[in-house]
N, C-alpha and C positions, 0 to 999 in steps of 0.2 A: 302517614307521611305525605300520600300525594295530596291529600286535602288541606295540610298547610304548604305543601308546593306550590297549588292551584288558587287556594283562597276561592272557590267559588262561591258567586252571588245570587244565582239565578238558576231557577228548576232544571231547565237547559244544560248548563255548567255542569248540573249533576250527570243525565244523561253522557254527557261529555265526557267525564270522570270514569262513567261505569264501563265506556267503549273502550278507554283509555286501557285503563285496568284490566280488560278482558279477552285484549291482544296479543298477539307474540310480535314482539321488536316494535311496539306501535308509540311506548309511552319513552322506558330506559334506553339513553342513546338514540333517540328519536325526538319525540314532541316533546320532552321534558327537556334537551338541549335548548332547541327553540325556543322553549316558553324562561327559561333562564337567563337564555339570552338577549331576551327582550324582541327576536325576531317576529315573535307574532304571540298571540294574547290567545286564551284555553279557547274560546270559542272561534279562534280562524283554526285553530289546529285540528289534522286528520283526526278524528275519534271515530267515526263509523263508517264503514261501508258505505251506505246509502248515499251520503256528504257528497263522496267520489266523484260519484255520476251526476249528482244536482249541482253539484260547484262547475264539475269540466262543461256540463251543456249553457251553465249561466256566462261562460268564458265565450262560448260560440263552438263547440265541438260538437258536429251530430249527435243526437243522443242512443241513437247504437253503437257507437264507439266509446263513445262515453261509460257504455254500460259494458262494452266489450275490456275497457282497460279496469272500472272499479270490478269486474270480476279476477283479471288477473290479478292485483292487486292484493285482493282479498285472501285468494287461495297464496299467496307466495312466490307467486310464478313470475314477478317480474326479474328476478338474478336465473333462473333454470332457462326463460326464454328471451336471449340476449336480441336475437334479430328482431323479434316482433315488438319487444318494450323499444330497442332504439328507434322505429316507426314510430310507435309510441312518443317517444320523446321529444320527437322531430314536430310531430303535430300540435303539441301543447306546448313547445315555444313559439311555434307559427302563433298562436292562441293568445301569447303572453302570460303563459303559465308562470309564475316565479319559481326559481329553482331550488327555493326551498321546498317548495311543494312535492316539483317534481323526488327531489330527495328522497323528501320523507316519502312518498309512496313506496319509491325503488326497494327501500328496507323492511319494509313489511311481511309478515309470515302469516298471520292470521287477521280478521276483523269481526268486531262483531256487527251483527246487523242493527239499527236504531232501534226498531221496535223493540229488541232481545232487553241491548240496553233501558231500557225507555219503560219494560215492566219491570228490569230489577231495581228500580230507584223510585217507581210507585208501591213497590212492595216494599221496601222499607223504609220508604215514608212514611204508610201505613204502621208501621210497628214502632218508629221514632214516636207517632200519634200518641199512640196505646202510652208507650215511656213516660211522654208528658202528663198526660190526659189519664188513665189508669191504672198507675204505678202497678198496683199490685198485680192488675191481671196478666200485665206485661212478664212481671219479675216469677209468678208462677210457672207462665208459658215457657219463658227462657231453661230455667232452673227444669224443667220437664221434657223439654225436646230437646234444646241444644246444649246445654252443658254434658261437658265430657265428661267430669272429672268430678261431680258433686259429693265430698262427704263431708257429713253430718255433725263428725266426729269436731272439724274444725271451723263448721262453717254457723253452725244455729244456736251457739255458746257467746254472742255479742261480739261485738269489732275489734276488742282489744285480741281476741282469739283468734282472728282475721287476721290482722294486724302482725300478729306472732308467728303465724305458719307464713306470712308474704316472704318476713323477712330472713326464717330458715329457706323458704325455697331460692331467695335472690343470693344469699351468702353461698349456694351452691353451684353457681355460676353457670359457666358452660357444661359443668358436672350433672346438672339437672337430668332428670330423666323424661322422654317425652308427657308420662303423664302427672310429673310435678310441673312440666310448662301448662300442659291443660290443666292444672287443678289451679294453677295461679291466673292465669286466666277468669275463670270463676271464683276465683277469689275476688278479682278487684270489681267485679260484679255486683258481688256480694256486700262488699264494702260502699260499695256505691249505693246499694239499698239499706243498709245501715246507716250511712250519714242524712240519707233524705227522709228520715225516722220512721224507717218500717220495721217489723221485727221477726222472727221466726218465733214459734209455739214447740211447744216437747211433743216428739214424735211420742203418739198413743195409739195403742194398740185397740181404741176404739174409734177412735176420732180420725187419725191417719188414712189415709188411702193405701194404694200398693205400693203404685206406681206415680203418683200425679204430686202436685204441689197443688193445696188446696190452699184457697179466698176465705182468710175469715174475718170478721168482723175486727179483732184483735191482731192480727198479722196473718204472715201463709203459717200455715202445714204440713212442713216436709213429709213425704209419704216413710214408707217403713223400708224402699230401698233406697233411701240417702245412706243408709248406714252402710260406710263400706267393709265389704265381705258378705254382705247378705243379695242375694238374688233375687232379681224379680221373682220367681219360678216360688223361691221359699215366700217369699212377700206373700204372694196372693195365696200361695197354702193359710198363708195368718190369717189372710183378711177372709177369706171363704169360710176357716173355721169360726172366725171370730160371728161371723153374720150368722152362723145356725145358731147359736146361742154362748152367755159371757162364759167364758175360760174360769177355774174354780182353784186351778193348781198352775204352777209350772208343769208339774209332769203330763196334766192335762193339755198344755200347749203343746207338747210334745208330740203324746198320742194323736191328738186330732189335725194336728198342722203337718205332719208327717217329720219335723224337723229334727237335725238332733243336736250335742250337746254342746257343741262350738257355734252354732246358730242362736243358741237359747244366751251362752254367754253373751252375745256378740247386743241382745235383746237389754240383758243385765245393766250393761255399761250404761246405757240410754233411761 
């Protein structure tokens, strides 16, 4: 939402964005009023910390005080310390502070600092990179670390399958349970890697991993715990047995994977 708020154009803006976002009282009922209201443009708005002090010294305000008010600011303290902020205030309109400025600081709880902001939007620049530029190592990565919610069951059977659990999970409205909102989450993920023509491969119990979404030449490889109801813990039983040497039986997956028979179904389906 706030990136169609903001429309930003500029690496900057981003920065801006991620300060914005990572404040308490700094964006909602604050710089989002402003910036709606045409009183001032993403980049004059409060986003960091730092700004505080470089805006109040570029206005003419000693820069220990400067640095004395972007601390309280920062911390929240401008409403808990009425006497000191209204010195405060007294001296930044001597300054020609606009009182929007001063405003928007008054209501601030938290800030973040530039640099904070400034690496989380080179780190996922970095991985927007990867999206563009190496679809697949991307959608492995994601699908491995950050999905909450990945199963197998609905997600590596092609997009009309996608497509079918989005819209069981939307028709359950507010009903939804926290992990059918992360699973739809990952759904539209998933979708979005289907439509740019990649594809998932059948979970094997040779070729699979445990845990990992593997790079292949033909699409990923969901590991052997997409399937939900099976455990990492049983996973790697499979893959550990599997690497001594090939499996001969079901019953044999059994004995040597330690597993048992709701596990082996669970293997069946797949």
């Amino acid at each position: 939402g706030m990136l169609l708020d903001t429309r930003p154009k500029a690496f900057e803006d981003l920065i801006c964005i991620s300060g914005l976002s990572h404040g308490t009282d700094v964006w909602l009922g604050n710089a989002k009023d402003l910036i709606d209201a045409g009183t001032v443009t993403l980049s004059e708005a409060v986003c960091t910390r730092d700004e505080i002090m470089t805006y109040l010294i570029k206005k003419g305000l000693p820069p220990n005080t400067a640095f004395k008010i972007m601390e309280l600011v920062r911390k929240g303290k401008a409403l808990s310390n009425p006497e000191k902020w209204a010195e405060y205030e007294a001296l930044m309109r001597k300054h020609q502070v606009p009182e929007w400025y001063i405003d928007s600081c008054r209501k601030i709880k938290y800030m973040f600092p530039k640099a904070h902001a400034a690496a989380y939007v080179m780190m996922a620049f970095r991985i927007a990179w990867f999206k563009v530029h190496i679809p697949k190592a991307y959608y492995a990565a994601y699908f491995t670390i950050r999905a909450k919610a990945f199963d197998a069951e609905f997600m590596i059977f092609g997009k009309e399958k996608v497509k079918a659990k989005m819209k069981e999970i939307e028709t359950l409205g507010n009903g939804a349970a926290p992990k059918d909102k992360d699973m739809y989450d990952d759904l539209e993920l998933v979708l979005e890697m289907y439509e740019r023509g990649f594809k998932f491969l059948p979970i094997d119990l040779y070729k699979s991993h445990a845990a990992k979404f593997l790079v292949e030449e033909e699409g990923l490889r969901p590991p052997i715990n997409s399937i939900s109801g099976m455990g990492t813990v049983a996973a790697e039983g499979i893959i550990n047995a599997v690497r001594e040497k090939p499996f001969n039986s079901v019953e044999d997956i059994k004995k040597r994977s330690k597993i048992g028979n709701s596990t082996v179904d669970l293997l069946r389906k797949f």
